[in-house]
C-alpha positions as CSV (number, residue, x, y, z in Angstrom):
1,X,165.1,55.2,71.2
2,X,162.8,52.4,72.5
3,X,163.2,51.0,75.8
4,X,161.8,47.6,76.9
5,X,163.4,46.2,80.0
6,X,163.1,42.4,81.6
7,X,163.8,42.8,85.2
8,X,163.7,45.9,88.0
9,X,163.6,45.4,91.3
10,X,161.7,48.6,91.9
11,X,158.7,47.5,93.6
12,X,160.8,46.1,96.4
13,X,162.5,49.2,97.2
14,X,159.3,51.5,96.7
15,X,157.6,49.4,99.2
16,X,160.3,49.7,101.5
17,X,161.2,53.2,101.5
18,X,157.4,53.9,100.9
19,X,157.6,55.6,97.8
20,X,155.7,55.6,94.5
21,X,156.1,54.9,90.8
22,X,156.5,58.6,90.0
23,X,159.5,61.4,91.4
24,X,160.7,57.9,93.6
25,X,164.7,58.8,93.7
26,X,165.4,55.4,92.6
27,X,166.9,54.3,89.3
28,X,163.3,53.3,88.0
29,X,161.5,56.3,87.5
30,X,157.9,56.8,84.9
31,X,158.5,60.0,84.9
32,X,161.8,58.8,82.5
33,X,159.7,57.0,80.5
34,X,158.9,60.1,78.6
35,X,162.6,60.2,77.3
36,X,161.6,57.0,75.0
37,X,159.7,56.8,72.1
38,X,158.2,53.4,73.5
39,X,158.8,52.1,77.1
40,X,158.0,48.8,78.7
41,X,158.8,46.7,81.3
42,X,159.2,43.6,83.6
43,X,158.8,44.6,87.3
44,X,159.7,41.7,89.6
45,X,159.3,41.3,93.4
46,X,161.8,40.0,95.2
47,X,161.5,37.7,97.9
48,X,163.6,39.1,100.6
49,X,166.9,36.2,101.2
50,X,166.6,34.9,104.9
51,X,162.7,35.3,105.2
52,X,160.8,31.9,106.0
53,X,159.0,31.2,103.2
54,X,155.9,31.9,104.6
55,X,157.0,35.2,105.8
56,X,158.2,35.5,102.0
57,X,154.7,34.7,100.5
58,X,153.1,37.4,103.0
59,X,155.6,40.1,101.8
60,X,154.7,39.4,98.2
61,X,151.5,40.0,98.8
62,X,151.8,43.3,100.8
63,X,154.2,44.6,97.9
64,X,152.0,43.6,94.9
65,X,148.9,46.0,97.7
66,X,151.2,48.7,98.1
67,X,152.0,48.7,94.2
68,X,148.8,48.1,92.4
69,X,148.1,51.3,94.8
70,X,150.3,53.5,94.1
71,X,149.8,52.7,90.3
72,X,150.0,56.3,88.1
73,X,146.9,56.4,85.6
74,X,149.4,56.4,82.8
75,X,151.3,52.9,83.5
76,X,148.7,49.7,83.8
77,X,150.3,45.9,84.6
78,X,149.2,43.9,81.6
79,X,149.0,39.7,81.7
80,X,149.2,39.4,78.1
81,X,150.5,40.4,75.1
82,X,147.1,41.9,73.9
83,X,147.0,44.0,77.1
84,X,150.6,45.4,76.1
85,X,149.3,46.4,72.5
86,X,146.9,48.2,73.9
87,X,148.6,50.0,76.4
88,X,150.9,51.4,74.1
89,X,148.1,52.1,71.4
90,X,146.6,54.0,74.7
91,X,149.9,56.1,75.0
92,X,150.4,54.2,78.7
93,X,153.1,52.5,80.1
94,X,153.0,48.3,79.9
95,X,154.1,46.8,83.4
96,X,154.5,43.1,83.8
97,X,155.0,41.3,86.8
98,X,157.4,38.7,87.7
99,X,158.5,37.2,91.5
100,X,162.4,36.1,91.7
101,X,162.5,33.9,94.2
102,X,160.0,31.1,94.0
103,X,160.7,29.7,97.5
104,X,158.3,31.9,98.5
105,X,155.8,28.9,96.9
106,X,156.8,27.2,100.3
107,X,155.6,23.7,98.6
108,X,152.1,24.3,98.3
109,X,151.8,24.5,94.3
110,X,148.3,26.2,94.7
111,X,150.4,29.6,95.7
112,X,151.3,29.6,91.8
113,X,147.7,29.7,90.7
114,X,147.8,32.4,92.9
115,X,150.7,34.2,91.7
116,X,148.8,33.8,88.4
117,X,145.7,35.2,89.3
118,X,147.9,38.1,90.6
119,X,148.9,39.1,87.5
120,X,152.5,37.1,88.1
121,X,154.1,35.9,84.3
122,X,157.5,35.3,84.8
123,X,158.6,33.3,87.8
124,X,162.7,33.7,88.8
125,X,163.0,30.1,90.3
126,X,165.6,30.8,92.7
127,X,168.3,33.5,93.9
128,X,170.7,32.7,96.3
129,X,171.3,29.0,98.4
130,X,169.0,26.0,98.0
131,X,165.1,26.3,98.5
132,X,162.3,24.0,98.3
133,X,162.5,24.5,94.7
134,X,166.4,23.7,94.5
135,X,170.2,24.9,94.0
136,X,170.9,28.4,92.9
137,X,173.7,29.8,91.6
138,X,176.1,29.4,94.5
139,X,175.5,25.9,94.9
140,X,176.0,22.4,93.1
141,X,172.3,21.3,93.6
142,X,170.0,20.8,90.8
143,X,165.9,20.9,91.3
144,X,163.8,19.5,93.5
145,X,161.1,17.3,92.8
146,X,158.6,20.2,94.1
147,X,160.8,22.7,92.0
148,X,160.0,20.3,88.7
149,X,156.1,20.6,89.5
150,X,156.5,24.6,89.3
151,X,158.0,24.3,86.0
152,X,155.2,21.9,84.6
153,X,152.6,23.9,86.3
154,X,154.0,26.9,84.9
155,X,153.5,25.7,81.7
156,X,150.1,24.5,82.2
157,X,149.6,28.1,83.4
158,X,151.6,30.3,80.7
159,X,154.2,31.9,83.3
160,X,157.7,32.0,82.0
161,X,160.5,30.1,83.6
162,X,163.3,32.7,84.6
163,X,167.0,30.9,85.1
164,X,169.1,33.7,86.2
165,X,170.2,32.8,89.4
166,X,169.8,29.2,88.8
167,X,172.8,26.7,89.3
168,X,173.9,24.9,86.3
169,X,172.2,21.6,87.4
170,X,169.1,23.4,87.8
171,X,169.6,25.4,84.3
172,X,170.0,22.0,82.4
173,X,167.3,20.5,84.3
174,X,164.9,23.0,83.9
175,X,165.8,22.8,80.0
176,X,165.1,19.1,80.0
177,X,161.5,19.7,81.6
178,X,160.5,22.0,79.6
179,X,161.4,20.4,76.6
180,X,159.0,18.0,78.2
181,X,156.0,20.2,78.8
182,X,156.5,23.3,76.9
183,X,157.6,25.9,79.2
184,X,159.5,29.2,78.1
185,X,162.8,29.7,79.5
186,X,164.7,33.0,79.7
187,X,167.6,34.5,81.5
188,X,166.1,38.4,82.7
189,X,169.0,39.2,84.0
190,X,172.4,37.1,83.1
191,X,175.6,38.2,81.9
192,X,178.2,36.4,79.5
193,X,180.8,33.2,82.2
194,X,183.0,33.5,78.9
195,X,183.5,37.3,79.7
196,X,183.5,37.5,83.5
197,X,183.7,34.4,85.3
198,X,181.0,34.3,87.8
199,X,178.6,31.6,88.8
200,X,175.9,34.2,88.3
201,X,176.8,34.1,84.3
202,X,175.4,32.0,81.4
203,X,178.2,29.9,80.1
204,X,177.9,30.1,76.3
205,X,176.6,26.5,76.2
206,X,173.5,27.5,78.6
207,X,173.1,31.1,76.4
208,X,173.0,28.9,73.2
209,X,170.2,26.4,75.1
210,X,168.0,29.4,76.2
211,X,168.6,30.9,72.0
212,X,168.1,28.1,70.5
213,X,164.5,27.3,72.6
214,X,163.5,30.9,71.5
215,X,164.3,32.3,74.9
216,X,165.4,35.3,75.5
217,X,168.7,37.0,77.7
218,X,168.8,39.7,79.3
219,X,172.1,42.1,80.2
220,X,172.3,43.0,83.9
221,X,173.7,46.3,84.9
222,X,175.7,44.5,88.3
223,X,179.3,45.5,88.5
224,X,180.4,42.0,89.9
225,X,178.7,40.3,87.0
226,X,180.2,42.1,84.3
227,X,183.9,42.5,85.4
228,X,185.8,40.2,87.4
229,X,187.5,43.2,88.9
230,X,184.2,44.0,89.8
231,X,184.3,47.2,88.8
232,X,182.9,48.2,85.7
233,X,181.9,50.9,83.0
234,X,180.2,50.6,80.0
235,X,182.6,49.2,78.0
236,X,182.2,45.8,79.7
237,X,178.5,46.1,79.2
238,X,179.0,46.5,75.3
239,X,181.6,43.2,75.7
240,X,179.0,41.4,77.1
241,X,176.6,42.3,74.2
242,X,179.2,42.0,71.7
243,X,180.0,38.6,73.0
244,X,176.9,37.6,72.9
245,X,176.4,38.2,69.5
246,X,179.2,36.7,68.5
247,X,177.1,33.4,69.1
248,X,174.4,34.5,66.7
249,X,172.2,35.8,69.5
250,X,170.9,38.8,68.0
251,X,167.6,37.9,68.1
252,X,167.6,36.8,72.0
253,X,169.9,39.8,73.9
254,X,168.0,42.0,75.4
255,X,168.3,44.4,78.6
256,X,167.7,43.2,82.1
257,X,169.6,45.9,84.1
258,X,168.4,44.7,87.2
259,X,167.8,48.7,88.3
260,X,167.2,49.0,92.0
261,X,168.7,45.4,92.9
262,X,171.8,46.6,92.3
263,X,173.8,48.0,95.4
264,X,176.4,50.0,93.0
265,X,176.2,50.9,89.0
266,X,178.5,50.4,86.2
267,X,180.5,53.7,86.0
268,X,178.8,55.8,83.7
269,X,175.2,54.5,84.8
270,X,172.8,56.3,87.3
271,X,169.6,55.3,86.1
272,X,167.7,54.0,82.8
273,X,168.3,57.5,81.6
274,X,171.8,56.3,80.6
275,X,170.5,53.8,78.3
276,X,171.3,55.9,75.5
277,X,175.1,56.2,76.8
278,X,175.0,52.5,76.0
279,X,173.4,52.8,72.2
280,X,176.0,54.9,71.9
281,X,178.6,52.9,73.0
282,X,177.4,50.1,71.3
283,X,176.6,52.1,67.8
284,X,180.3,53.3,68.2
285,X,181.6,49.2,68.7
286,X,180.3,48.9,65.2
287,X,176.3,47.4,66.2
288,X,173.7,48.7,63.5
289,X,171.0,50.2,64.2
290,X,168.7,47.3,63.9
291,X,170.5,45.5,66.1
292,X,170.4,47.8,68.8
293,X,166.8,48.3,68.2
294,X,166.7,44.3,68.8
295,X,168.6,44.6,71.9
296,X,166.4,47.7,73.5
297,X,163.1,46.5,72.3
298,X,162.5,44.3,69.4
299,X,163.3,41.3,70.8
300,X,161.6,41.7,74.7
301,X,158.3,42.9,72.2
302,X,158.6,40.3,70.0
303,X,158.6,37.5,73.0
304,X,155.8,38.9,74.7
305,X,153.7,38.7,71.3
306,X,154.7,35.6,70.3
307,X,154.4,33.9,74.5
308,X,151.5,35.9,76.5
């Protein structure tokens, strides 16, 4: 099978436990990469909750060092879709960078040119509490004016506009703007409200938005987010997906697991390995083949060639 994921939170914990890409003991390994026929994937870098956001903008930088180091010679970050193409034409492994948490912009809009030059394309707005750019998830706020400049300037830029984590003012809002000014607007890692109720989830209003806007969703491997027990196995992950496309979303779902942001795994799930526990699952639900081929890489692929 095919393997394209939209958001890892790898390069955090390599930099912290001072690891590599490669033989890393985390859930995000190259060396798996090899199990798929073709592999790809969004890497993000989290900004660290708590951290001034100064603080937050020197970490990035020291984690972006410490990764574009410790780079294998088969894997290369691409900015565009061209770059992407020819990494897998090259038989390499596509990396593309996102940040979730864009506090770390600490108002000064020139630190998204920045991000930019850096190799940043997708940009996470917010993750937890409210931030100079606005509410997240766990709160009733909506954007900021600073946080409506990152949007625009996104745009202006060509980074996509990530809305997991965002609260539902800040969702809608972010909608509006870029309605406005022609940003892209995904999910990289949001589950279904209508199967688990948790702020963290797309209600199937917001899921619909992000569809029909040509965005794309992505299904996050976190326990909490796909069970309100908040224990989970795989069969919740298929009810998600199965949701889902019971909206008519087949050509937006996509993976997001969230590997290595994710304190504890669905039962079932160690690592991306176990992807193919969950074509299985799903193929045995009743998906076809094409579908599932959507899901694990057509649709990620076909964003990235159609956005960057």
């Amino acid at each position: 099978m095919n393997y394209f994921d939209l958001h890892c939170d790898t390069l955090y914990e390599m930099y912290e436990r001072g690891v590599g890409f490669e033989h890393n003991g985390l859930c995000v390994d190259l060396t798996n990469a090899k199990m798929f026929g073709r592999y790809a994937r969004v890497a993000a870098i989290w900004t660290k909750s708590g951290l001034p956001d100064d603080d937050a903008y020197e970490r990035y930088k020291n984690i972006l060092s410490y990764a574009k180091k410790n780079l294998p010679k088969g894997a290369v970050f691409c900015t565009s879709s061209c770059d992407v193409a020819r990494a897998l034409e090259d038989k390499k492994i596509p990396l593309m960078l996102a940040v979730e948490g864009a506090n770390l912009l600490g108002g000064d809009i020139s630190r998204l040119d920045s991000l930019y030059l850096d190799g940043v394309r997708f940009l996470t707005l917010t993750w937890k509490g409210e931030s100079c750019i606005g509410g997240a998830w766990d709160e009733d706020a909506g954007l900021c004016d600073f946080g409506r400049l990152v949007i625009k300037r996104c745009a202006e830029l060509g980074i996509v506009v990530d809305v997991s984590h965002a609260s539902r003012k800040s969702t809608a809002q972010t909608l509006e703007i870029a309605d406005l000014c022609g940003a892209k607007v995904i999910a990289t890692h949001s589950n279904s409200y209508a199967c688990c109720a948790h702020g963290r989830n797309l209600t199937d209003d917001e899921a619909r938005a992000i569809s029909n806007r040509r965005g794309i969703i992505g299904i996050s491997m976190t326990p909490g987010h796909l069970s309100k027990s908040g224990s989970a196995d795989i069969s919740d992950i298929v009810r998600h997906v199965q949701h889902y496309l019971s909206l008519g979303l087949c050509d937006n779902i996509c993976i997001g697991a969230d590997f290595d942001g994710v304190v504890n795994l669905p039962r079932g799930i160690s690592d991306e390995r176990d992807m193919i526990k969950i074509d299985s699952a799903l193929k045995a639900a009743g998906v076809d083949e094409k579908t599932r081929e959507k899901i694990f890489w057509q649709n990620a692929a076909n964003f990235i060639s159609s956005n960057m």
